[in-house]
N, C-alpha and C positions, 0 to 999 in steps of 0.2 A: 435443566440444561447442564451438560457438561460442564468440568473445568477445563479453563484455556491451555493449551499446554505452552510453554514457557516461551516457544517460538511465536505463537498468537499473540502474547502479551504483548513479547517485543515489537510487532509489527503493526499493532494496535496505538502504540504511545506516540500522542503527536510530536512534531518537531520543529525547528528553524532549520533553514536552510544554510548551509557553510557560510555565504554570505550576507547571512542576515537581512537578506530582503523580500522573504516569504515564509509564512508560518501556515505550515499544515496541523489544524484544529481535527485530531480522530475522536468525531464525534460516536461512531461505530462503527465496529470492523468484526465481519464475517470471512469464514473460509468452508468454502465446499467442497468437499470432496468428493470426485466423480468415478466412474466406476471404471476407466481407464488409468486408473491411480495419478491423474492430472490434480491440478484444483487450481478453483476462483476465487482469488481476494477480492473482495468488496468492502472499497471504502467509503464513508458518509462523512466530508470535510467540510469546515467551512475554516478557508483562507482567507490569512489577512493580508497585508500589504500596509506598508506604512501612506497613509496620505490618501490611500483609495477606501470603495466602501468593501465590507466584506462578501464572500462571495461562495454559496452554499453550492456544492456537488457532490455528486454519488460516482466514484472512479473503480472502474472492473477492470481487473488485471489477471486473463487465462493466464494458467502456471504450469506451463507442458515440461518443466525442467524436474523427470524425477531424481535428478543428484541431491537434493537438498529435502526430498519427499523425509527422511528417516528426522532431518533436522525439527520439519513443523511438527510430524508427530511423538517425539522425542519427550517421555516427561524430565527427562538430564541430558538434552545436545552439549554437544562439545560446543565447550562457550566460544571458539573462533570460527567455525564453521557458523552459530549462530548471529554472530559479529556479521560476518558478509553476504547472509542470508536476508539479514535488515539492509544494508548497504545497498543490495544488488536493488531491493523492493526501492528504494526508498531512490537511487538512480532511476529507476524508471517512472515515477511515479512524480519527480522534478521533468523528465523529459517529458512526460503528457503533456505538465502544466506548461511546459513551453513551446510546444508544437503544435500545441491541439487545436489551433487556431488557422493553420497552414497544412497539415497531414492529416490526409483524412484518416488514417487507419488510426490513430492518435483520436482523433476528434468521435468516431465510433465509443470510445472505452469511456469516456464522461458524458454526465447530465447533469446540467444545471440544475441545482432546484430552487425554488423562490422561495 
């Protein structure tokens, strides 16, 4: 297997949310690379919540934006470019979790796992 490159890493590290009311657990994270020079993050999270039980899913997120293509393959991104590269991911990936219950184009990109 390859090494990650630095943007992989970053995108790979779980996190809390701003408001402390949701922790995304990266259990493992994949990137594909398609031959359109797109690619698929795939994440394996299990989320917590304070008070509820935990809760295991597999979240896919097609990546058609190639302005940031140079960033994930990058083995030294400009570390602000890389900054809002996580951000953007990490914005959408809070919008699943709270839509995906009401949207279906939302509700497509996860699977529950038991």
């Amino acid at each position: 297997m390859t090494a990650r490159t630095p943007a992989e890493q970053a995108l790979a590290c779980s996190y809390t949310t701003g408001d402390g009311k949701v922790r995304f657990d990266v259990t493992e994270f994949s990137v594909a690379h398609l031959l359109d020079r797109s690619v698929t993050l795939t994440y394996w999270l299990t989320v917590e919540r304070q008070g509820l039980q935990e809760e295991h899913w597999k979240f896919t997120l097609p990546w058609g934006d190639k302005s940031f293509l140079d960033v994930l393959t990058s083995p030294s991104p400009d570390p602000e470019r890389l900054q809002q590269l996580v951000h953007i991911v990490r914005a959408l990936l809070e919008e699943w979790w709270d839509t995906k219950g009401h949207r279906r184009k939302s509700a497509r990109m996860g699977r529950q796992r038991l």
